[in-house]
PAPADREN-495831 format. One record per residue: x negated, y negated, z of N, C-alpha, C in turn. Coordinates in pm, whole numbers, padded with zeros to 5 digits, always signed. Example, Ala and Ser with C-alpha at 12.3 -4.5 7.8 and 13.67 -1.06 7.14 Angstrom:
-01319+00569+00780-01230+00450+00780-01320+00330+00780 -01285+00225+00708-01367+00106+00714-01290-00003+00787 
END
This chain:
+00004+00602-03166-00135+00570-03142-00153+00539-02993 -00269+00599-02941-00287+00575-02796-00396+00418-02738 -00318+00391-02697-00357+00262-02643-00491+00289-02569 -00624+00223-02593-00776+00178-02521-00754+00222-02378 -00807+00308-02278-00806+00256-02148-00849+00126-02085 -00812+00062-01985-00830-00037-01907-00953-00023-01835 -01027-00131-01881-01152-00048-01763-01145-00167-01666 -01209-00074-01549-01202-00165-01443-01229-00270-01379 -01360-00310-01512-01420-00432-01484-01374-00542-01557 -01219-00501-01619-01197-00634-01684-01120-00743-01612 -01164-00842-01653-01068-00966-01573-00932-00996-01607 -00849-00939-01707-00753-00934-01753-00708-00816-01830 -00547-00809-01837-00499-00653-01874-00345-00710-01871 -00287-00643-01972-00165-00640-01986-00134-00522-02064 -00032-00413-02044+00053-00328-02087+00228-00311-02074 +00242-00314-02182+00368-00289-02205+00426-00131-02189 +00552-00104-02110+00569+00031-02046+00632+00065-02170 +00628+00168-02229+00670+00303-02339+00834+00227-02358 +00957+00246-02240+01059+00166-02321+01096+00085-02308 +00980-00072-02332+01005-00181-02363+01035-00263-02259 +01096-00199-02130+01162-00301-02023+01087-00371-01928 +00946-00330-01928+00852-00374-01841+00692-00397-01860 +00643-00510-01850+00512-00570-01901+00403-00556-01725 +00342-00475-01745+00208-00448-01617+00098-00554-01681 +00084-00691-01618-00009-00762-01601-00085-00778-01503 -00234-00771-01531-00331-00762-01413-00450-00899-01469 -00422-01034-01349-00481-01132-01406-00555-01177-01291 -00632-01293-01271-00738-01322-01199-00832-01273-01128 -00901-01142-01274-01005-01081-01200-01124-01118-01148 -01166-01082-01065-01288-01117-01020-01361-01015-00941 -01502-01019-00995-01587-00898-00938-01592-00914-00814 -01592-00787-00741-01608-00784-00591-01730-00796-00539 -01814-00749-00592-02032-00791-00614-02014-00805-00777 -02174-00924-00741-02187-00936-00884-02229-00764-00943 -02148-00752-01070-02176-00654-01148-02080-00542-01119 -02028-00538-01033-01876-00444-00947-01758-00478-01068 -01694-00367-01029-01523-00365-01086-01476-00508-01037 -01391-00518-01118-01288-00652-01054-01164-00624-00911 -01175-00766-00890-01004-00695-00815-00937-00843-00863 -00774-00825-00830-00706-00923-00901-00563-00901-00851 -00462-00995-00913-00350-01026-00924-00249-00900-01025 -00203-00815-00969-00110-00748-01062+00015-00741-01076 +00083-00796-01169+00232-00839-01151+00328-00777-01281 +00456-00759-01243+00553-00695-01344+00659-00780-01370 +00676-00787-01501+00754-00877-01623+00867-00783-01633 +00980-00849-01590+01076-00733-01672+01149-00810-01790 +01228-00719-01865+01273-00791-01961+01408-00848-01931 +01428-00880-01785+01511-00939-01748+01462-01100-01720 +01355-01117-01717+01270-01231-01697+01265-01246-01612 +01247-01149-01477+01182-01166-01338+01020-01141-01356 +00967-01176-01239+00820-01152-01246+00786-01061-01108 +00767-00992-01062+00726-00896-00910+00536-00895-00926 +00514-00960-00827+00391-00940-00795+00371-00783-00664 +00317-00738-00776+00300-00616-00685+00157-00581-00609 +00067-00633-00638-00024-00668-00569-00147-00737-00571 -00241-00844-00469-00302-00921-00502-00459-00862-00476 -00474-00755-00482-00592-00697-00463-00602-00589-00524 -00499-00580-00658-00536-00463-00733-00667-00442-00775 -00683-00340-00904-00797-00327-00947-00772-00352-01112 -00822-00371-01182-00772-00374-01344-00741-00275-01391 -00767-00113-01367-00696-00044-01429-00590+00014-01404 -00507+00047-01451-00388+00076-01448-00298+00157-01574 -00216+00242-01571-00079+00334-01656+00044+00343-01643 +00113+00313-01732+00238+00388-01732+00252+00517-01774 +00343+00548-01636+00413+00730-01712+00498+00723-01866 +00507+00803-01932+00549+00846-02028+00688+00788-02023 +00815+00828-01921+00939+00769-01914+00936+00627-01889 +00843+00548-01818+00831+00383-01789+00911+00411-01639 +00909+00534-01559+00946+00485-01444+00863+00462-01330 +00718+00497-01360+00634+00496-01253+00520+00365-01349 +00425+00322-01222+00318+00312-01306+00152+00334-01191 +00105+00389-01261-00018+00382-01147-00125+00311-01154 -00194+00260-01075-00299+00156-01020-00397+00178-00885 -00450+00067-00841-00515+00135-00790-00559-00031-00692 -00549-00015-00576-00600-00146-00485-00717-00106-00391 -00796-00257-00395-00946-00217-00330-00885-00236-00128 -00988-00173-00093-00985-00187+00064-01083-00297+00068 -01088-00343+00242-01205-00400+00260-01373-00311+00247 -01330-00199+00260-01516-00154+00287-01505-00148+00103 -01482-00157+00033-01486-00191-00091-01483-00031-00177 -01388+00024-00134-01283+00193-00141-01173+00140-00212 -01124+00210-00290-00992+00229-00319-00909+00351-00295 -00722+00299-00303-00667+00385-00292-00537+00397-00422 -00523+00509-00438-00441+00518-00568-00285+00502-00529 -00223+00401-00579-00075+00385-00559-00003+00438-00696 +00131+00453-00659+00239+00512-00767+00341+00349-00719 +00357+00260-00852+00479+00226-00839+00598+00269-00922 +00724+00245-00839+00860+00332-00900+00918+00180-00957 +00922+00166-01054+00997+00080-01164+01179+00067-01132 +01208+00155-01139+01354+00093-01038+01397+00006-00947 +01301+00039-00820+01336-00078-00741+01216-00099-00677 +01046-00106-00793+00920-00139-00737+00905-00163-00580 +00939-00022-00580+00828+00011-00423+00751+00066-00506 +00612+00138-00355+00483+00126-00401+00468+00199-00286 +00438+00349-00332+00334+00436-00264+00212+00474-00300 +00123+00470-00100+00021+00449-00147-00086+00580-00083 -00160+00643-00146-00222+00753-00121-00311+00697+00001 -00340+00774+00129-00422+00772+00210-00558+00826+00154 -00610+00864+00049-00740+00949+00033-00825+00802-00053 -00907+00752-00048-00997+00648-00063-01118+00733-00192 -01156+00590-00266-01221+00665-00416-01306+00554-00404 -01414+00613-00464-01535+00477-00508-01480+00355-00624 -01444+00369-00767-01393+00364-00867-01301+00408-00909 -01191+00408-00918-01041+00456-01051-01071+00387-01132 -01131+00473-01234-01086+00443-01373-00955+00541-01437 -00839+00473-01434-00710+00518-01477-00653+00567-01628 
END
């Protein structure tokens, strides 16, 4: 069964990656204008019981790839743009696309 998308205006989000080893939490959202997408706190749980904050200006939505080695998201700029990142679950780095979007909905 396929899991709800995340929409972007929520203030909270948590997904669990496909095999089990990693929890994508996205918490203290808050709209950027009243009535705007959120931006927030997005951090990774492993089932080692570390926590990696991967970034504090994400956006709420967010995926895991199919294998659980990537996951994608999406962080606001200041002119209030986003850009789409890939993180790599191995050793969470985080690349980040130069091309800027109004909204990702993921």
């Amino acid at each position: 069964m396929k899991e709800k998308p995340i929409s972007p205006w929520d203030d909270y989000a948590e997904r669990k990656s496909p095999d089990g080893q990693y929890i994508a939490v996205f918490k203290k959202g808050t709209e950027i204008t009243m009535g705007a997408p959120t931006f927030g706190e997005l951090w990774i749980k492993t089932s080692a019981g570390s926590d990696h904050l991967v970034s504090d200006n994400a956006a709420a939505s967010f995926v895991w790839s199919d294998d659980s080695r990537f996951l994608a998201f999406s962080v606001w700029r200041r002119n209030r743009k986003q850009n789409l990142c890939v993180l790599q679950s191995a050793d969470m780095t985080v690349d980040k696309s130069p091309d800027e979007f109004r909204v990702l909905d993921i």
